[in-house]
Structures are given as structure tokens and as C-alpha cells.
SETOR-844584 format. One line per 4 residues: their letters; for each residue x, y, z of C-alpha. Coordinates in steps of 0.5 Angstrom, whole numbers. Layout:
<rs>
A = X Y Z ~ ...
</rs>
This chain:
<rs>
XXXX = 124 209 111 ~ 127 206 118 ~ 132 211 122 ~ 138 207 121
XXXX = 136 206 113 ~ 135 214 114 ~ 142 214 118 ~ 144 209 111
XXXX = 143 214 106 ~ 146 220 111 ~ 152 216 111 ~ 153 216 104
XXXX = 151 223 102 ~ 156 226 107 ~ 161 220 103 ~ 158 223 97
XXXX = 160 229 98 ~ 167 228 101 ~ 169 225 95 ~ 167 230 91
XXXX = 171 235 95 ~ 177 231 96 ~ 177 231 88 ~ 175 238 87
XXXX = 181 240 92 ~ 186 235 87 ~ 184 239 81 ~ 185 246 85
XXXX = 191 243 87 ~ 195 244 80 ~ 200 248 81 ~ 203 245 87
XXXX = 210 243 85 ~ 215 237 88 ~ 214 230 87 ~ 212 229 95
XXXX = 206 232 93 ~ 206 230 87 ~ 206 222 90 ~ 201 224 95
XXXX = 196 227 90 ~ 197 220 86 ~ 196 216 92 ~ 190 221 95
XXXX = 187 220 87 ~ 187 212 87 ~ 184 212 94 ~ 178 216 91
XXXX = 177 213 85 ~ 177 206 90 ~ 173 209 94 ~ 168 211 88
XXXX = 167 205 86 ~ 166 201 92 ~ 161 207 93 ~ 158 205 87
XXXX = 157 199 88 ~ 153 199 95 ~ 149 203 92 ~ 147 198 87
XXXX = 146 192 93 ~ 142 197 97 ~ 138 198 91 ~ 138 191 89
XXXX = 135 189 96 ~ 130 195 96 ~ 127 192 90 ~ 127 185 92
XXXX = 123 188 98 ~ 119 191 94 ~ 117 185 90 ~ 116 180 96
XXXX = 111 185 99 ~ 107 185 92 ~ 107 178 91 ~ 105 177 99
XXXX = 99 182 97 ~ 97 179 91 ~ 98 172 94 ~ 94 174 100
XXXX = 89 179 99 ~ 85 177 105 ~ 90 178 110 ~ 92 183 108
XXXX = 86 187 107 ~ 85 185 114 ~ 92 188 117 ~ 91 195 114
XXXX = 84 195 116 ~ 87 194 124 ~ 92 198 123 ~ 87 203 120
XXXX = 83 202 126 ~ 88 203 131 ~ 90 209 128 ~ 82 212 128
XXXX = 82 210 136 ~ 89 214 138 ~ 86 219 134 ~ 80 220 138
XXX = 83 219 144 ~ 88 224 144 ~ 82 229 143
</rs>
């Protein structure tokens, strides 16, 4: 996983996680009175239940677009076995030679 994939899923976790706090905190809240609260809570709750939804559906298109990656780099496999037997055997070399020279 690249750093901004990696700074991608950071972002949802820490999303995740905030909507998960802010619903706990409408639940601990019961027993607060008044109806300013009361129109602020429903907004606060409506703008979760927004929020988790488009949480849900990113989520969904990042998994979409993995496993559509993942098929197009199984089909290239398939479709040029040579080729890519010859990259991993450069990329294999050239990682043997960084190891023996940095000893």
C-alpha cells in the first residue's frame, strides 16, 4: 500500500471513528431537556446518519476499484507470463545487488 492509500484508510478510521463518538455522545445525551437541544441533536443526528452513508459508500468504490486492479494485474499475468516472469526476475536482481552492496 502507497502513503497516500495508507493516508486514505488513516482518514477513514479516524472518519470512522468520529462518527461512532458523535452517535455515542447523542445516546449519553438523553436526558438533556429544552427544545434548542433538542433541534440541534436531530440536526447533529441526521448529519451522521448523512455522513455514514457517504462513508459507506466510498468505501464501497475503494473496494471496487482495489478488486478491479487486482483483476487487471491477474489478467496482465496471465496474458503476458514471459513479461512478467522477466520483471520480477530484474526486480529480484536488483534487489540481490542493493543487498550485497550494502554489506
Amino acid at each position: 500500500m502507497n502513503s497516500v492509500d495508507q493516508h486514505k484508510a488513516d482518514l477513514m478510521r479516524e472518519l470512522t471513528q468520529i462518527l461512532k463518538d458523535a452517535e455515542e455522545l447523542i445516546k449519553n445525551s438523553e436526558q438533556q431537556a429544552g427544545d434548542g437541544f433538542q433541534s440541534a441533536k436531530d440536526k447533529l443526528q441526521s448529519s451522521l446518519k448523512n455522513a455514514r452513508k457517504e462513508i459507506d459508500r466510498i468505501e464501497d468504490v475503494v473496494v471496487k476499484k482495489t478488486k478491479d486492479a487486482a483483476h487487471a494485474a491477474d489478467d496482465y499475468v496471465h496474458d503476458n507470463p514471459w513479461k512478467t516472469a522477466g520483471i520480477a526476475a530484474g526486480v529480484g536482481l536488483l534487489i540481490g545487488l542493493l543487498i550485497a552492496r550494502s554489506k
